[in-house]
N, C-alpha and C positions, 0 to 999 in steps of 0.2 A: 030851642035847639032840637032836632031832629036826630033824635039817637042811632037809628037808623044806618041813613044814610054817613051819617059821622063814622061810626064802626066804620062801616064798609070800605070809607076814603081812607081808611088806616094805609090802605096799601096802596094810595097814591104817594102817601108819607115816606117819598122815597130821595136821596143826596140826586141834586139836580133841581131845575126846573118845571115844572108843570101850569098848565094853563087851565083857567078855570073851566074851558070845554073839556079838556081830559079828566080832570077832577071829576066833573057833573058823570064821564060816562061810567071811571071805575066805583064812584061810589052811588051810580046808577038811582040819579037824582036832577031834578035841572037846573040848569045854570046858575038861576036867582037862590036858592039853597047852598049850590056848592060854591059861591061868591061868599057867602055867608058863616060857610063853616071855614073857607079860608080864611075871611077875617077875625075870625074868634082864634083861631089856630095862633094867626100871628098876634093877633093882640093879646096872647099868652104865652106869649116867647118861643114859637115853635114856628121855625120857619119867619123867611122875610119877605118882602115887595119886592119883586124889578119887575118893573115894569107891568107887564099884564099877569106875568106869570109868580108864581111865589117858588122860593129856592130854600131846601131842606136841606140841613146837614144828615150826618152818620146817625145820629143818635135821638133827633127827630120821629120817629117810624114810633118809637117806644116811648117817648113825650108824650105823642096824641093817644099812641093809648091808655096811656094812664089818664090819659084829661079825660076820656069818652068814658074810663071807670070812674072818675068824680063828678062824672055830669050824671052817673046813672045807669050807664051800659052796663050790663051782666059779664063778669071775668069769664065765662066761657063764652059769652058771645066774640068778646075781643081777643082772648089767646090764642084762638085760630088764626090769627093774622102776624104771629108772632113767631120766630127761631131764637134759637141760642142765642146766636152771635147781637142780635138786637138786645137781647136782654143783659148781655156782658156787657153791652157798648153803653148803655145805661148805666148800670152797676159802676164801670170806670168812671164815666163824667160825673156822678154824685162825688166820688173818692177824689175827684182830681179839682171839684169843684171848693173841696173839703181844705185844700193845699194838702193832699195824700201825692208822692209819688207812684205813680203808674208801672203797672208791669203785667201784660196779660196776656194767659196760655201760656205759661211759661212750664218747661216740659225738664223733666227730674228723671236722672239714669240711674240705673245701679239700685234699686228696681225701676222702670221707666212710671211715672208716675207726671199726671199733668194739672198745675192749679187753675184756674179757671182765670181772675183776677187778683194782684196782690197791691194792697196799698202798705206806704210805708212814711209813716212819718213821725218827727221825736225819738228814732232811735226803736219805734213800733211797730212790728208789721203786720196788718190783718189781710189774710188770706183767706179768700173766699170761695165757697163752691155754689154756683148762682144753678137755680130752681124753678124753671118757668111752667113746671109740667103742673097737672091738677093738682088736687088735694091728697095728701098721703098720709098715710097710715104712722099709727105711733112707732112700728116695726121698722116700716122701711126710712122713718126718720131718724131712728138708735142706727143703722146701717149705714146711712149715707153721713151722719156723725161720726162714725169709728171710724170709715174710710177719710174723711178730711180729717182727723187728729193726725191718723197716720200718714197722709202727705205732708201734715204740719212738721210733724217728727222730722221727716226725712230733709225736707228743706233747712231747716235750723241745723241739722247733722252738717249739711254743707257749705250753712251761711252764719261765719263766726259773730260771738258779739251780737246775737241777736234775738228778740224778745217777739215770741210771735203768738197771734191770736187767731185760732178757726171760729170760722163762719159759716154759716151757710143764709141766703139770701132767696127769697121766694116770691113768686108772684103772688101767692094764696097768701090770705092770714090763716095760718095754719094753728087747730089747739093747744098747741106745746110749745111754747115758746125757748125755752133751754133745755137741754140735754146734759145733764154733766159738767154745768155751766158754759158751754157751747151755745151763743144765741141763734134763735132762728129767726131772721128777721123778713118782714116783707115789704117787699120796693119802696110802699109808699111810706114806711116808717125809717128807710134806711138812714135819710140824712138826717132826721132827729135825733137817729142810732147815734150817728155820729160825731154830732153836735155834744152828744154826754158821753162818747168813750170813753176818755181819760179819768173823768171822773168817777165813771163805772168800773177800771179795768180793774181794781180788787176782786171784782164778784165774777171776772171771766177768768176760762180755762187759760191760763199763756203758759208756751212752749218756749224755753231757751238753750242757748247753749250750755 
């Protein structure tokens, strides 16, 4: 597999159709390559067949990136091909893949406050603040930790009966994994995260009414 060229088709990795001539040009490769990275693509659940072209969902775009970081591509070569909003879209379909109910950007008044993604399920909600920028500092991770407690605070102030857990979620494996028992998790660990919540939720921060 040609690392390369793979990065680069991230940004073909787009909801719709594409054809493997347009593929080959945005990932600036020929044909017989980009046939190739398209069938690896779909033969690992990202993206599908019709016909000559292959059809990406939302959440697709941030699939192939992650695949082109487990085949070996350098997390900064691939996060340049990446925004917010792909990294959220992610973060939801691991939560929703979880049987988490969905709830994302959801915007909090009285102080205007906004969380990122919230999943909720058993009566649990973990509210998430997703992290796709570089590596950060142990400083600016106690920061962006006190900031999602306090959106957590505020949310449960308004949502009775409710048990909730901050998160924060990263592109990087970052050296600090908990804050205050606040995890910080990264993408590729998230749904593992998941997989052992309940069974961990003794040893996380939760916020309730």
């Amino acid at each position: 597999m040609q690392l390369k060229p793979l990065t680069r088709g991230i940004t073909g990795v787009i909801p719709g159709g594409i054809s493997v001539i347009d593929f080959a040009i945005v990932a600036q490769t020929d044909q017989i390559s980009a046939k190739e990275i398209l069938n690896v693509l779909v033969a690992n659940k990202i993206g599908s067949f019709e016909g000559e072209n292959v059809n990406f969902n939302p959440e697709d775009k941030l699939k192939a990136a992650l695949f082109a970081i487990s085949q070996g591509a350098p997390i900064d070569d691939v996060s340049i091909y990446l925004n917010w909003k792909d990294f959220e879209g992610l973060v939801a379909e691991i939560l929703e893949s979880k049987n988490f109910d969905i709830i994302k950007n959801l915007v909090l008044t009285k102080p205007r406050m906004e969380i990122d993604v919230i999943g909720i399920n058993h009566g649990v909600a973990v509210l998430i603040d997703c992290k796709h920028w570089k590596r950060m500092s142990s400083s600016t991770l106690r920061e962006i930790v006190k900031k999602q407690v306090a959106r957590v605070k505020h949310y449960v102030g308004k949502t009775q009966g409710t048990i909730a857990v901050p998160a924060i979620v990263t592109l990087y494996q970052e050296e600090i994994s908990f804050i205050d028992n606040v995890p910080i998790i990264p993408i590729l660990q998230f749904s593992s995260f998941l997989d052992e919540f309940y069974g961990n939720l003794d040893d996380l921060k939760t916020i309730e009414t």
